[in-house]
C-alpha positions, 0 to 999 in steps of 0.5 A: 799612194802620194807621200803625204797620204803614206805619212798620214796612215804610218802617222795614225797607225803607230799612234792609233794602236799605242794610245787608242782612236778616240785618245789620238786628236788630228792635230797630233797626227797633223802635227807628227805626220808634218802635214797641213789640216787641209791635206789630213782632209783632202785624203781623209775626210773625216777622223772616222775615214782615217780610223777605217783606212788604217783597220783596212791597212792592219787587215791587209797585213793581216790577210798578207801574213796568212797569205804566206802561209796559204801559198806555202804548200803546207798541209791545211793543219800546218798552216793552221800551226803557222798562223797560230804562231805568227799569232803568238809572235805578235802577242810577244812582240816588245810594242804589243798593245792587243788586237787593233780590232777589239780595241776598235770595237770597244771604242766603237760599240754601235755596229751601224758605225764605219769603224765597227763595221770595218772591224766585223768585216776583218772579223768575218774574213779571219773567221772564214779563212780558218774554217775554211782550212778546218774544212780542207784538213776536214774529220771535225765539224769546221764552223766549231772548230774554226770559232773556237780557234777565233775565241782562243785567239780573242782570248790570247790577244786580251791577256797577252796585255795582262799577264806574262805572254810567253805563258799566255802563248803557251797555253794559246799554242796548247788550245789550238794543238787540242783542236787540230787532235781532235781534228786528227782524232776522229 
């Protein structure tokens, strides 16, 4: 990836997930990323290009951060546990302003777009890595247990911006413990 293209999307994310998509115009992004329009489009050839590259590279973190706790060797309701907290780490982080992905489809309602569809793909993919490990800790029906983790997470997300997170945490790391004894329970 050249430099002007890494300043781009560094540029877009900081100021995409602070302010908002349709808040942030290109030329504050050209003007931060201390690039010229022409290179903003030679890379990107649309606002909504860039705006799908930088959900792609919050997805990749994403897929990376489970990634680890996949390749940990930890049973499959451990890694459950450690994507949950890494979860609430997030939501407690000092910059914390929601999920990239809700925002985005709040602020890109029709499906048929790029930016929704490169939102339903994250969410499909999440969605199916914890069901998936629903499956392998097994005991418990995974396509309920695994979206009823993913609402929980939704719900965290949303309100880790609107009342105190470490309690929004708490109470976030409690739902998904319930769903993990149900799971050992049965």
């Amino acid at each position: 990836m050249s430099e002007a293209r890494s300043r781009l999307l560094a540029t877009a994310t900081q100021l995409f997930y602070a302010e908002g998509l349709h808040a942030v115009g290109i030329d504050r992004i050209v003007a931060e990323a201390k690039v010229t329009r022409a290179t903003l489009y030679r890379h990107f050839p649309s606002k909504e290009d860039l705006v799908v590259a930088y959900l792609r590279g919050v997805h990749d973190m994403e897929r990376d951060g489970v990634g680890e706790a996949l390749a940990s060797g930890l049973p499959p309701v451990e890694v459950l546990r450690a994507v949950a907290k890494s979860i609430a780490q997030g939501i407690q982080s000092p910059h914390f302003r929601g999920c990239a992905f809700l925002n985005a489809a709040a602020e890109y309602p029709d499906p048929r777009h790029p930016v929704h569809a490169a939102v339903l793909a994250h969410r499909e993919w999440f969605l199916g890595t914890i069901t998936d490990l629903f499956e392998q800790a097994g005991e418990t029906p995974p396509d309920p247990a695994g979206r009823l983790f993913v609402m929980l997470r939704d719900g965290a997300m949303a309100s880790g911006c609107l009342a105190d997170p470490v309690e929004v945490c708490d109470t976030f790391l409690r739902g998904v413990d319930g769903i993990l004894r149900s799971t050992r329970s049965k």
